[in-house]
RONU-927839 format. One record per residue (C-alpha): z, x, y. Coordinates in steps of 0.1 Angstrom, whole numbers, plus 2048, in hexadecimal, padded with zeros to 3 digits. Each point is the difference from the previous one (the first is absolute). Layout:
ZXY/...
***
This chain:
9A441541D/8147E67ED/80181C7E0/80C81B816/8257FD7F1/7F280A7DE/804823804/8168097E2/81D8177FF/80E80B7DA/8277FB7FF/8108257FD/81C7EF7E8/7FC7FC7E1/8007E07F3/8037F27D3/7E87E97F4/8107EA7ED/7F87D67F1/8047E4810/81F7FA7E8/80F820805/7FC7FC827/8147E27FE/8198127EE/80381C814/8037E681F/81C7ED7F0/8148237FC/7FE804827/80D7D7809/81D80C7E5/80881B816/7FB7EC81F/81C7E67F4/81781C7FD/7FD80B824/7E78157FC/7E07F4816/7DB8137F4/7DF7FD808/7E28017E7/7DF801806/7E67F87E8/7DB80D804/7DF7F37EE/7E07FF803/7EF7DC80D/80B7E27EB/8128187E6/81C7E27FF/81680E81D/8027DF80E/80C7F37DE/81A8167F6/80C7F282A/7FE7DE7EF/81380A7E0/819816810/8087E181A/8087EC7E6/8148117F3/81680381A/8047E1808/80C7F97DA/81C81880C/80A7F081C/7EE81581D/7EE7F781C/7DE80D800/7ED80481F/7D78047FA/7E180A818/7E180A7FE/7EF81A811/7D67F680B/7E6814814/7FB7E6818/8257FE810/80482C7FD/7FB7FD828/81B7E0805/822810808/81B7F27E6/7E57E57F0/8118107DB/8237FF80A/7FD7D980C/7F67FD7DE/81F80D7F3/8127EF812/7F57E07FA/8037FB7DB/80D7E27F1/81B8147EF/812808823/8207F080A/7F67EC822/81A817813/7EB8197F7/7DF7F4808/8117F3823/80C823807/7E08137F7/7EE7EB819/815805819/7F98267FE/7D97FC7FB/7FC7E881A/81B80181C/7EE7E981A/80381981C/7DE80A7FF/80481F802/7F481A7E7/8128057E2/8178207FD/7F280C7DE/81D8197FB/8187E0808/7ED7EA7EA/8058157E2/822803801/80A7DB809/7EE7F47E1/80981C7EE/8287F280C/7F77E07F5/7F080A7DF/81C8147F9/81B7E5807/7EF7E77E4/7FA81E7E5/82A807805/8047DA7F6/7E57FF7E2/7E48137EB/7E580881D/7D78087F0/7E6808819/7DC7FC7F6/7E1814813/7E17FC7EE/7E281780D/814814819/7E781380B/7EE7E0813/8247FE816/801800823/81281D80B/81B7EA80F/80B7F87E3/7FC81C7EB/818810818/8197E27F6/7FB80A7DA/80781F80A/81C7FE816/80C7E97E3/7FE81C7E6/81B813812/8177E7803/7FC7F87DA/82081C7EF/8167E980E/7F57DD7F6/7F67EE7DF/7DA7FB80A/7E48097E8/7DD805818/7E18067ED/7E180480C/7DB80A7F2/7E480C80A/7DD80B7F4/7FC8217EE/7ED80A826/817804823/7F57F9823/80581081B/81A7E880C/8148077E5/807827805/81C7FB814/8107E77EA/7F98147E4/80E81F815/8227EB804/8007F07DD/8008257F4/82180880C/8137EB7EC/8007F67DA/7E37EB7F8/7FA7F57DB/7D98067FF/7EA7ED7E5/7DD8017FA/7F57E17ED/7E48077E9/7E57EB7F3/8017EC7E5/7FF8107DA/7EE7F27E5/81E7F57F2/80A7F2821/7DE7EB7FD/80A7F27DD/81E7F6808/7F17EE81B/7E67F07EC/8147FB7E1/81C7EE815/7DE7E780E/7ED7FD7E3/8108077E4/7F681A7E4/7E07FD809/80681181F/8058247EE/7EB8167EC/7DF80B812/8077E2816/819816815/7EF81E800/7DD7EE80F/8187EB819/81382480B/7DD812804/7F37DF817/81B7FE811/806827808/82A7FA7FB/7FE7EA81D/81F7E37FB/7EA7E7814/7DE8077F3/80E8007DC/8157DE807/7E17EE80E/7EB80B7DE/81C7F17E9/7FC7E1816/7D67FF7FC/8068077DA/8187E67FC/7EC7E780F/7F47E77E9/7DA8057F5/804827809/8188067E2/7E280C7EA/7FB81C816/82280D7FC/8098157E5/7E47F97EA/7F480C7E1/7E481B810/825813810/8087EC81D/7F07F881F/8157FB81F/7F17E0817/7F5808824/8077DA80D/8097EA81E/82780F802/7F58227FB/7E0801818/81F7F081C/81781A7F6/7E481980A/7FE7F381F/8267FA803/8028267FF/7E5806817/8017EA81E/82B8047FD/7FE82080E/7F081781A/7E37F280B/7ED8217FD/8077FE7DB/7F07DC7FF/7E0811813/8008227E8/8017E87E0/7E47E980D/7EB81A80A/8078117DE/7F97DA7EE/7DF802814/7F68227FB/8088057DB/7F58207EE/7ED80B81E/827801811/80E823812/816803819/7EA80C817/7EC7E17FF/81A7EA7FB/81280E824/7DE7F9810/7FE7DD7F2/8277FA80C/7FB81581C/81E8157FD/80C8237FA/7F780F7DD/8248077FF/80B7E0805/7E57F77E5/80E8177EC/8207F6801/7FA7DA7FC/7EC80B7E2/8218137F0/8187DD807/7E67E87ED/8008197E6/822801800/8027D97FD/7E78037DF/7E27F0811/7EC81A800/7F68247E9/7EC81A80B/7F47EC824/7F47E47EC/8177DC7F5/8098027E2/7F47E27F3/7DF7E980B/8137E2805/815812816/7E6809815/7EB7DE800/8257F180E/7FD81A818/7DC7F980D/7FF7DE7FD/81F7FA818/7E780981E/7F17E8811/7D77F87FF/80080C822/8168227F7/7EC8047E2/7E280380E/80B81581D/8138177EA/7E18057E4/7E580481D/81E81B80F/7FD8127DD/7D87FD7FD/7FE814821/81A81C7F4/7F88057DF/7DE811805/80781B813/81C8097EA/7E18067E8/8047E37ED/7DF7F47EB/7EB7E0806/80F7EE7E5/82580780A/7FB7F1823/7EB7E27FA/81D7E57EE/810806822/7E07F2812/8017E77E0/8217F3806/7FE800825/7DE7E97FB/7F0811820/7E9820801/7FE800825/7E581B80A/7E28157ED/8178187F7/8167E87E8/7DE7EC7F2/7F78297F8/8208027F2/7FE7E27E9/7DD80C7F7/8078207F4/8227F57ED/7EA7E67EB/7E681C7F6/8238167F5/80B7DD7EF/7E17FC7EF/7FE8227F1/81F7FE7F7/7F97DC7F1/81D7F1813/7E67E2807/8187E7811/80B815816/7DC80680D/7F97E2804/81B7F8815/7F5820815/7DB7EE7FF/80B7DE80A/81780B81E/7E681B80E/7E17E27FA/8167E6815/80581981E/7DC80D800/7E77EF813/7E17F57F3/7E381E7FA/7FB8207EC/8268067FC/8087E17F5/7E17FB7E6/80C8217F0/8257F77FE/7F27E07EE/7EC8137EA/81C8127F2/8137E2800/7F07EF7E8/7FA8207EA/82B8017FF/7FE7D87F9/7E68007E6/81681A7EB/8197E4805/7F67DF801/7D67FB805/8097DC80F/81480E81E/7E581580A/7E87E37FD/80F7F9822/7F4821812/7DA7F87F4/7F47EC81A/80581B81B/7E88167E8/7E47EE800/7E580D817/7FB820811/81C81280F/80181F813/81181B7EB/81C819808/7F18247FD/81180B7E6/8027DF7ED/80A80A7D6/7E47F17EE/8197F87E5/80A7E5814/7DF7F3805/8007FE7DC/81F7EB7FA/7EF7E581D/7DF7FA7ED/8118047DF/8167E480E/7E37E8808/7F58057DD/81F7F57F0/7FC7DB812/7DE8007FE/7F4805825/7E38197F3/7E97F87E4/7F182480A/80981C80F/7DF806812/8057F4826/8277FF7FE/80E80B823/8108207FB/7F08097DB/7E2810810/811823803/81A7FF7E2/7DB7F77E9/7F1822812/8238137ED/7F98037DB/8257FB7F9/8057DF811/7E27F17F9/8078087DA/8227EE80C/7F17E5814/7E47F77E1/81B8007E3/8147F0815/7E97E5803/7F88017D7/8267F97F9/8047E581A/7DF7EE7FB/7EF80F7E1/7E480F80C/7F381381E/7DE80F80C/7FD8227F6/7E580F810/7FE7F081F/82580B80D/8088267EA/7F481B812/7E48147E8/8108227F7/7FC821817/8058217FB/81D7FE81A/8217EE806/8147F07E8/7FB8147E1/80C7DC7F3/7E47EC80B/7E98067E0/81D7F87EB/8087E280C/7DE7F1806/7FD8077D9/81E7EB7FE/7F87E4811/7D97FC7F6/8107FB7DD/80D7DF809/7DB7F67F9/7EF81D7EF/8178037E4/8218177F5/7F08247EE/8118197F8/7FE81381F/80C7E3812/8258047EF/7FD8267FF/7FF7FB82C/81A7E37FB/81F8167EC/7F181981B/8097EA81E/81F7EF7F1/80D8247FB/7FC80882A/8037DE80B/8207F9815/8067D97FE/7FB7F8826/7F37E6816/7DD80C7FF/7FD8087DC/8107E07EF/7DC7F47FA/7F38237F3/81F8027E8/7FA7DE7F0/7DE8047FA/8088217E9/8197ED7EF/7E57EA7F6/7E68197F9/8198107EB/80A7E37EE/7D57F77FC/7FA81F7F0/8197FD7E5/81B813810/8177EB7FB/81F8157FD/7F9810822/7FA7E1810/8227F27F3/811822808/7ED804825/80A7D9809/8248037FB/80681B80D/7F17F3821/8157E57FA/81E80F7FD/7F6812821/7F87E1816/8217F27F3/81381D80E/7ED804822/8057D7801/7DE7F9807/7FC7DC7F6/7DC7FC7FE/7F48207F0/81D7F97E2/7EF7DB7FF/7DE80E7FE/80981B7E1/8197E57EF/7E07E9800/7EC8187F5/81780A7E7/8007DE7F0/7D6801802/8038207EB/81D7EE7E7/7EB7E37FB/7DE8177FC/8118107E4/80C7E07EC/82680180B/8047DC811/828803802/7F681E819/7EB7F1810/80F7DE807/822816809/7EC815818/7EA7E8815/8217ED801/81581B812/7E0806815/8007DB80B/827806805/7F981D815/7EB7EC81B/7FC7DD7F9/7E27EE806/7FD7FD827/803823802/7E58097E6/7E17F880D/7E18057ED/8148137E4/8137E47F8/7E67F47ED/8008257EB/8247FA7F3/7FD7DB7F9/7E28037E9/81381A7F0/8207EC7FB/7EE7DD7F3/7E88177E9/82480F7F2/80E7DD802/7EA7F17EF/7FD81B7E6/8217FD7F7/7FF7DC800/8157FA81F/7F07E580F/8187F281A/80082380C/7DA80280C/8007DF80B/818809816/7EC81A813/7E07ED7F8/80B7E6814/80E817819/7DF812805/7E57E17FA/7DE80780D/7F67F4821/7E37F67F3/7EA80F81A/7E98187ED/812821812/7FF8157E5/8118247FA/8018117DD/8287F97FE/7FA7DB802/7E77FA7EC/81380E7E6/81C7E980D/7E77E47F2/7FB8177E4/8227FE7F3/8027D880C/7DF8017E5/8188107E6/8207EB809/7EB7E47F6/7F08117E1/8258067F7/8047DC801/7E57F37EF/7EB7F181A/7E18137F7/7E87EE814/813803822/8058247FB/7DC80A7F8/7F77EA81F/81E815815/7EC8217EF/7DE7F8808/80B7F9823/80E8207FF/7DF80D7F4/7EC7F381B/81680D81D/7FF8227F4/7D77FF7FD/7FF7F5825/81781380F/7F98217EF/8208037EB/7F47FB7DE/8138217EF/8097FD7DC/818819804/8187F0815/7EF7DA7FA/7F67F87DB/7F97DB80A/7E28017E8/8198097E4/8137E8807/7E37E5804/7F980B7DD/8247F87F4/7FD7DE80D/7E37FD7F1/8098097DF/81D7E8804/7E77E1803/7EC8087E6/7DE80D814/80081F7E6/7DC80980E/8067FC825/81E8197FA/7ED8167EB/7E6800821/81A805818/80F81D7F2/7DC8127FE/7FE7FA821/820811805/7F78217EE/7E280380F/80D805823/7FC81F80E/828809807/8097F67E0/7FA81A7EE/816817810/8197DF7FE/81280B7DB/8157DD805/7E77E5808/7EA80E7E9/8198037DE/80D7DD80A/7D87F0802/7FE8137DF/81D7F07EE/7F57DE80A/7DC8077F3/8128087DC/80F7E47FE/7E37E9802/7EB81A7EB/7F47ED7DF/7F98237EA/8238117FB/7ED8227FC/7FA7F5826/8237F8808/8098207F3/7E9812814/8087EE820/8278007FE/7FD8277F3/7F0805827/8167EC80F/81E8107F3/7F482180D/7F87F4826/8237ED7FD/81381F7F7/7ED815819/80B7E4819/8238007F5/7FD7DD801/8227F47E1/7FA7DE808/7D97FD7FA/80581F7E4/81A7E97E9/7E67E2802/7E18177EE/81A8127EA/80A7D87F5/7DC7F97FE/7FA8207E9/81A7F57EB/7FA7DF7FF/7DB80D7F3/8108197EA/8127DF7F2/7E67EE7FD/7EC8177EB/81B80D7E8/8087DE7F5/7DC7FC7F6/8028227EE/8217FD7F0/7F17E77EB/7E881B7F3/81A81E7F6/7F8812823/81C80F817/80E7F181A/7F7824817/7DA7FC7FB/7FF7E180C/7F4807826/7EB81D7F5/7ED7E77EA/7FB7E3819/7EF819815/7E680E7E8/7F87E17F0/7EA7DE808/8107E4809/8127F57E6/7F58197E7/81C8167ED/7FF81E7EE/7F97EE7E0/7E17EF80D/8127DF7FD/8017E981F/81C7F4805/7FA7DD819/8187F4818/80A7E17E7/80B8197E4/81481281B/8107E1806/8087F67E5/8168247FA/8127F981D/8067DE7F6/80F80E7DD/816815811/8117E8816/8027E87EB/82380F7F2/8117FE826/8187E47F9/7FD7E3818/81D80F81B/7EC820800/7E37F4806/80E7ED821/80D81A80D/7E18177F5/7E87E6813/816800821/8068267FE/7D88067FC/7FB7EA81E/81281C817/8217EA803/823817802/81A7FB7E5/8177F081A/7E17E7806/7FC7FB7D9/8237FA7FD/8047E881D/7DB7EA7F4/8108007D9/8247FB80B/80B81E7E7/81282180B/7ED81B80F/8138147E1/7EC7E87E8/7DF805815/8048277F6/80C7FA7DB/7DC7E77FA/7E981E816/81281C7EB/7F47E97E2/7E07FB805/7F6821811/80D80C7DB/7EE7E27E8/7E080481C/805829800/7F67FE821/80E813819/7FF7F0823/7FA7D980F/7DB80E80B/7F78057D3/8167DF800/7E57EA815/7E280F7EF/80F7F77E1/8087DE804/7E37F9814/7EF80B7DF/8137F07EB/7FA7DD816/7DD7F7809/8077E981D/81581F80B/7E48177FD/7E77EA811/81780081A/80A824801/7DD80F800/7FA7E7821/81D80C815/8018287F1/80E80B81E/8217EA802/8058097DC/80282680C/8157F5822/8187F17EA/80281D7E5/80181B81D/824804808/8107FA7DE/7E581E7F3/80381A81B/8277FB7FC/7FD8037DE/7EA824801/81980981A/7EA7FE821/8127EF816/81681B806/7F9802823/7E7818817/80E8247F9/7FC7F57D7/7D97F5808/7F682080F/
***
């Protein structure tokens, strides 16, 4: 065995550990002795590259400086079997007088050809050593003595007697282990004086001398202790860092300001290896087998993967520790390691992994432990391995370490052969990849589709995950008749799964054809969740969200309930609990995020943004589709994509960021097909309100009526989640067909969800105020629609009837100020009054109201009322500014003005009074209501402080 010589012996002398400086002090001591006469041998032991060979190097040096001739060799595992291969070495330095050289051939190599005398040899070169130390200064060199032939080693030590009478200094080292060819020189070296030094590692302020000396200043500090910790005190190791860390472009991970971090770079990884592959070869197997074995690493296991001894193991393990590669059985640092494995060849790799895939089991290592091996070997060569892999992705997946599974998925699908196996291993392949990335497992469809022959015990949640799969890229438009749903729609729980599922990919799903009617067995769950789902088209009550906060409450976020949690969200947020909803979704967020599941944190983020945008807050909403978007970009977003993107222009467009949605309106443009799901027509939805947004009227009531259509013939006209006739209305309303909007929003009330619909139904009411010619009717309407708005939690909608109401409020108190009445009773007396009629009995007409306006803002001076004008027409002081040329500071000096001389208090009471004031304006105000209101919105809701973001609106 080529370790066997690694058997260790401890010295019985004692030996100082001293520095690398004081070494070379002591050293220097001894050659001052030696020049008076007085010969001595040191020898200097340390563990693997502790800088032995070094302080040889330093110590040589210096005595040459002095004059002395300095013979060096060094010692190497491969030659301890060649009979005097380290004293040729000596012996043939370039230091040597040529008489000297000549004579120690002669003795070496006689040209008799007979065998060498070794008790002659010794003390001929001894002779001729001898002869040139009594003529000058004489140093002798051994590095790693313990590798020696024993030839030689009896030179050295027939040397070491002959030293009290001649000026020759021999020093020799040796690792902090002995051989057993070294007992008998160690026997003879311990009858005479021998200065013994045991060279330690490096100190920490060893290590910043070092680094200070390379790098300058910035080598110290936390710098040092980092590079002293990496390095283990090893003089190699910790020279080779300096050299990564001074290397230009790696300087910013030197000492930095987050307290140093040490590089792990091309001169350090080589270093590794120096100190590997430079000495025994069982120490280059024990660390590769440790670099491949990692935490799963004992000695036991590593001996069977080197196939040695454990004590040799053992051993092995002690020196690299020594050397400060490795703590505790492991490397010290994950560079070092990855230097370590990646010096094997493909061929050894592979060979050395499949070696460890085969131990490790017995040895009672789990699933998930053993398959990287397989991984990185790229082979499972028989059943037992594809089991293997199998079983380690389920462990991955529960432990929601998802690319490892796959990688266990992929190998074990590649090595199975087609059938049963095979179609089950794909199965929970593409559940792994839809958590991940729903466009890789795209791929894996194609070998789902049609009948397969199932494993026995084949987990229905997997089953799941396929046909949930084909939903998201639109290969079912039903579940009925889908290979492989037939016995998950028999389960109440994944059929609840499989039919929500289908509700938040497409929009809408058969009910009653594919959920299982409830029984008075199995899945206590069943009636719960049937409730849930038939809500989707029945309607939200109140028992609804009662069985929602129910299941939200037991609910684990999984594979198979993704669907089932979504839906509660939204029945939660439908029935005004809007808190819960918030509180529910980000904390499933947060959750998805942590378990890095992809897709189930792109699903809640989009829904999170739907919720934002439900409840007025477009910044949220805009935000949040975005980072959904982020989170799988469009090819990986199937069906859904069209969820987030609605959501984002709608924001967009809201907030008057146009570029913005026509960026993902052009991204996602309709194929133009007539395919239809509920998340894409209200794509073409918010396409209607981009345009609305952008006063094109016309071509968004045409984009909502096609809207309108689809959802009729395809079964997906629900108000709740598709107000299209609301927004057909707006349009409307916009191009001056009062009477067909007035029409269209009947229509809307009347349908039979709506009135479990608190939203559509207070935004249909606000637009019927606002063309209502009786202000005791206005009142009345905007009164109701302020109560479904608030039960909604809808800010956005909520700020547009509290303008209206105060904008009526307006209205009427500058009609009764005239008459001594307060400004308070105003509303109350527009409600229980005829049109036009005040408490006084005098009418008051539309001209005379006028004509107070006109009064009034008549003393704006000419400035003012520019800037008035362009503020009532929704424009931002910095547009005011830029369109007048004047400072935005001047912009805020003329509004603070005529807010004061107007004693209004916001830019919505600023329109209504110059449109008062200005017939032309009015005419054109009371023909386009709404986009007076779209442009008041966001400087009133900021004004009553209700833009403060989601937490401030519930």
């Amino acid at each position: 065995m080529v370790g066997s010589q690694l058997r260790s012996h401890w010295l019985a002398e004692p030996f100082g550990s001293v520095s690398h400086a004081e070494a070379v002090g002591r050293l220097r001591t001894v050659m001052d002795r030696a020049d008076r006469g007085r010969g001595h041998l040191a020898l200097v032991r340390g563990g693997p590259a502790s800088g032995k060979t070094t302080l040889l190097h330093d110590l040589g040096n210096a005595a040459r400086a002095r004059g002395a001739v300095v013979l060096t060799a060094s010692a190497a595992v491969e030659e301890s079997t060649l009979d005097w291969s380290l004293t040729d070495q000596l012996f043939c330095g370039r230091d040597l007088p040529r008489e000297v050289r000549d004579a120690a051939a002669t003795v070496l190599c006689p040209g008799s050809g007979h065998p060498l005398d070794r008790a002659v040899v010794v003390n001929d070169l001894c002779t001729v050593l001898l002869d040139l130390a009594r003529r000058r200064p004489v140093l002798v060199c051994v590095d790693d003595v313990h590798w020696s032939d024993t030839a030689s080693l009896q030179f050295l030590a027939g040397l070491h007697r002959r030293l009290s009478a001649a000026p020759m200094t021999v020093v020799l080292t040796e690792w902090t282990r002995r051989w057993p060819a070294m007992l008998a020189f160690s026997a003879d070296l311990a009858r005479r004086p021998v200065e013994r030094l045991g060279l330690a590692r490096l100190s920490v302020d060893d290590v910043r001398s070092i680094a200070v000396a390379a790098l300058g200043e910035r080598g110290g500090g936390q710098f040092a202790f980092d590079l002293h910790r990496r390095s283990g005190g090893n003089a190699r190791l910790a020279q080779a860092m300096i050299e990564d860390c001074a290397v230009p472009g790696h300087a910013a991970n030197g000492p930095s300001s987050e307290g140093g971090h040490v590089v792990i770079g091309q001169a350090t990884r080589q270093a590794v290896l120096d100190c590997v592959q430079g000495w025994d070869p069982l120490l280059a197997y024990v660390a590769r087998a440790l670099a491949v074995l990692g935490t799963s690493a004992d000695i036991p296991l590593v001996a069977s993967m080197v196939n040695a001894a454990t004590d040799e193991v053992e051993d092995a393990m002690e020196v690299l520790t020594e050397a400060g590669l490795i703590v505790g059985g492991r490397f010290r640092h994950a560079g070092m390691r990855q230097a370590v494995a990646a010096s094997l060849s493909r061929e050894e790799r592979r060979a050395v992994h499949l070696r460890a895939a085969r131990l490790l089991p017995p040895s009672g290592a789990a699933a998930v432990e053993v398959a990287p091996h397989l991984i990185a070997a790229g082979s499972a060569p028989d059943a037992a391995s594809v089991r293997l892999l199998r079983d380690a992705a389920d462990q991955a997946l529960d432990s929601d370490r998802l690319r490892l599974a796959v990688e266990c998925l992929e190998l074990a699908r590649r090595d199975t052969p087609p059938g049963p196996v095979r179609t089950a291993i794909t199965r929970t392949l593409v559940r792994a990849l839809w958590r991940l990335d729903p466009a890789a497992a795209r791929q894996y469809l194609p070998d789902l589709r049609g009948d397969h022959p199932k494993e026995p015990a084949s987990a229905w949640h997997d089953e799941v995950a396929a046909v949930r799969a084909g939903l998201w890229w639109g290969e079912h438009r039903s579940l009925t008749g889908i290979p492989g749903a037939g016995e998950i729609l028999e389960h109440p729980r994944g059929a609840a799964e499989l039919h929500l599922s289908q509700l938040l990919i497409r929009g809408t799903a058969p009910v009653r054809s594919v959920l299982p009617e409830p029984s008075g067995t199995g899945d206590p769950w069943g009636p719960v969740l049937r409730g849930l789902a038939e809500a989707a088209t029945t309607g939200v009550t109140e028992a609804t969200v009662v069985n929602a906060e129910q299941v939200l409450e037991s609910c684990d976020l999984r594979d198979d309930t993704i669907g089932i949690v979504w839906w509660c969200l939204n029945v939660l947020l439908q029935g005004g609990r809007t808190t819960r909803a918030i509180r529910w979704n980000e904390a499933f967020i947060a959750e998805a995020s942590r378990r890095g599941a992809v897709t189930w944190g792109a699903v809640l983020t989009a829904t999170r943004a739907d919720i934002a945008l439900r409840l007025g807050d477009a910044d949220t909403a805009a935000s949040c589709a975005a980072a959904a978007m982020d989170l799988l970009p469009q090819p990986a977003m199937g069906l859904l994509g069209w969820y987030s993107g609605a959501t984002f222009v709608m924001a967009s467009s809201r907030l008057k960021r146009f570029d913005d949605a026509e960026r993902i309106l052009l991204a996602l443009a309709d194929p133009g097909d007539g395919s239809s799901s509920l998340h894409r027509l209200r794509f073409l939805e918010a396409r209607g309100q981009h345009l609305l947004a952008n006063s094109r009227p016309r071509a968004a009531l045409d984009q909502f009526e096609e809207v309108g259509r689809r959802a009729e013939r395809h079964g997906l006209d629900v108000p709740a989640m598709l107000p299209w006739r609301v927004d057909v209305a707006q349009a409307q309303m916009r191009l001056g067909q009062r009477q067909a909007a007035k029409e269209t929003l009947i229509r809307h009330l009347r349908h039979r969800s709506v009135v479990r619909d608190p939203r559509s139904r207070g935004q249909a009411l606000r637009l019927l105020a606002v063309m209502a010619e009786r202000p005791a009717q206005t009142a009345d309407l905007l009164t109701r629609a302020v109560t479904w708005l608030e039960q909604a939690g809808d800010r956005y909608e909520l700020g547009l009837a509290h303008a209206d109401l105060r904008d009526l409020e307006r209205r009427a108190g500058s009609v009764l100020a005239g008459h001594g009445a307060r400004p308070g009773t105003a509303l109350r007396t527009a409600r229980g009054t005829a049109p036009g009629a005040v408490g006084s009995g005098r009418v008051q007409t539309d001209r005379e109201t006028d004509h107070l306006a006109h009064d009034r803002t008549g003393i704006l001076s000419r400035s003012e009322h520019r800037v008035a004008a362009l503020a009532a027409q929704g424009r931002s002081n910095r547009e005011i500014a830029a369109t007048l040329f004047i400072t935005v500071s001047t912009v805020e000096q003329h509004l603070t003005k005529a807010y004061r001389k107007l004693a209004v208090g916001s830019r919505n009471e600023l329109a209504g009074m110059l449109a008062s004031a200005d017939p032309r304006a009015r005419h054109e105000t009371s023909r386009h209501e709404t986009t007076r209101h779209e442009t008041s919105r966001h400087e009133y809701v900021r004004r009553d402080g209700r833009a403060g973001g989601l937490a401030a609106a519930t």
